[in-house]
C-alpha positions, 0 to 999 in steps of 0.5 A: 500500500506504501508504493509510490513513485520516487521523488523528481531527480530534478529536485536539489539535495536540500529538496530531497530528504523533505520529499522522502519524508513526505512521502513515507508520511503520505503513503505509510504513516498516515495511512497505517495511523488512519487504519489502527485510530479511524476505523471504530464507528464513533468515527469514519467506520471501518470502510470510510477509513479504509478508503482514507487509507487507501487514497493515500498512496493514489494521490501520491503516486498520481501527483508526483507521475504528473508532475514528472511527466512520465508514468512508472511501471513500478508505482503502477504496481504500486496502484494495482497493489492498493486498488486489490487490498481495497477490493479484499477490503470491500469485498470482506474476502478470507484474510489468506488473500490479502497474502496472496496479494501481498507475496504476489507483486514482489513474487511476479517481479521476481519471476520477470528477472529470474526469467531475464537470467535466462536470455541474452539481456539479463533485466539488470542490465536495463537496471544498472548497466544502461547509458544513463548511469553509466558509461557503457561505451567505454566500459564496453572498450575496456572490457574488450581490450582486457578480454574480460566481455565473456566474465562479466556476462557472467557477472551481470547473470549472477547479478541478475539471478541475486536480484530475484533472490532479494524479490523471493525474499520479499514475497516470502516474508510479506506472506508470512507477515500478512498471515501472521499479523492479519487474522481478523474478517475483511471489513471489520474494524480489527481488520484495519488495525491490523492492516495499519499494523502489518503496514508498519511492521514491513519497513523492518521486517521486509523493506529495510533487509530487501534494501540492503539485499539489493544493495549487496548486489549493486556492491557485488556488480560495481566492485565486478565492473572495477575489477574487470575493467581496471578503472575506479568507479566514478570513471565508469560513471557517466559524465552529466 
């Protein structure tokens, strides 16, 4: 319920950490405070604070795709995902589904980059190694002339393939975390406690270790850059 669209990179370094600030509070805190303290009839009953909750993360994930122009699959999901929990929500589903909703969009991504490991252009490339980050030209030639293409193909694949570990990681605990944590009717109000609850849980359960897990892999693909092609880091970069 928490995917949105990434702060503009347009915006200055001063900008930045106000963004993200925003952000989390807008598509997690609030939300997730709104599920746990609105939910009771005394106040907006347990649909009215679901649809609270849940037009959160649209409204963010809609404001910042039109103010930069441009739509992203990810914050797509991201809809997708929040649109599904409000249909369990709405449609008082058996609470199981809401964890097969939870493992299934980090699961299916997973499943795309596993099946890129396979074929001429492992998905990381598109991720990492693409000449908007770095420059691959030159990479390209220093590869060559050190006769080090063919190892770090394997080095992009072995990339590829802890790339879908790190999205198996995720659906895994997020269906663990969703099973343990919601137990009550779709539609009641312990329900949306709940929901508010497992919303807060997976920021260190799931989302602060799949961080470090892709951050491992982009150590383990710059240090395999470095080393094969004999240049420092910023020298791989490419020049803005």
């Amino acid at each position: 319920m928490s995917n949105a669209l990434p702060p503009s990179s347009s915006a200055s370094p001063s900008q930045r950490p106000a963004n993200t600030f925003t952000e989390l509070l807008v598509t997690l805190l609030a939300p997730s405070l709104v599920l746990m303290q609105l939910s009771s009839p005394e106040r907006l009953g347990t649909m009215g604070a679901l649809m609270l909750a849940l037009s959160m993360p649209l409204f963010w994930a809609l404001r910042t795709a039109v103010r930069e122009r441009r739509f992203s699959w990810m914050a797509g999901l991201g809809v997708l995902s929040t649109l599904m929990t409000g249909g369990i929500g709405l449609l008082a589903l058996d609470p199981q589904w809401l964890a097969v909703k939870e493992a299934a969009v980090p699961g299916l991504i997973g499943l795309v980059v596993l099946i890129s490991a396979m074929t001429r252009k492992p998905l990381i490339r598109l991720l990492v190694f693409n000449p908007q980050i770095m420059d691959v030209p030159r990479i390209e030639t220093a590869l060559a002339v050190r006769g080090a293409t063919a190892a770090f193909e394997c080095c992009l694949r072995l990339g590829t393939w802890m790339l879908a570990g790190s999205f198996a990681f995720s659906s895994a605990m997020n269906y663990a975390l969703a099973r343990w944590v919601v137990q009550s009717p779709a539609g009641s109000e312990a329900f949306n406690a709940e929901l508010g609850r497992m919303n807060l849980l997976s920021w260190p359960v799931i989302a602060i270790p799949s961080t470090l897990m892709m951050m491992g892999v982009l150590f383990y693909l710059a240090r395999g850059i470095k080393q094969l092609t004999g240049m420092k880091l910023e020298e791989c970069l490419r020049q803005q």
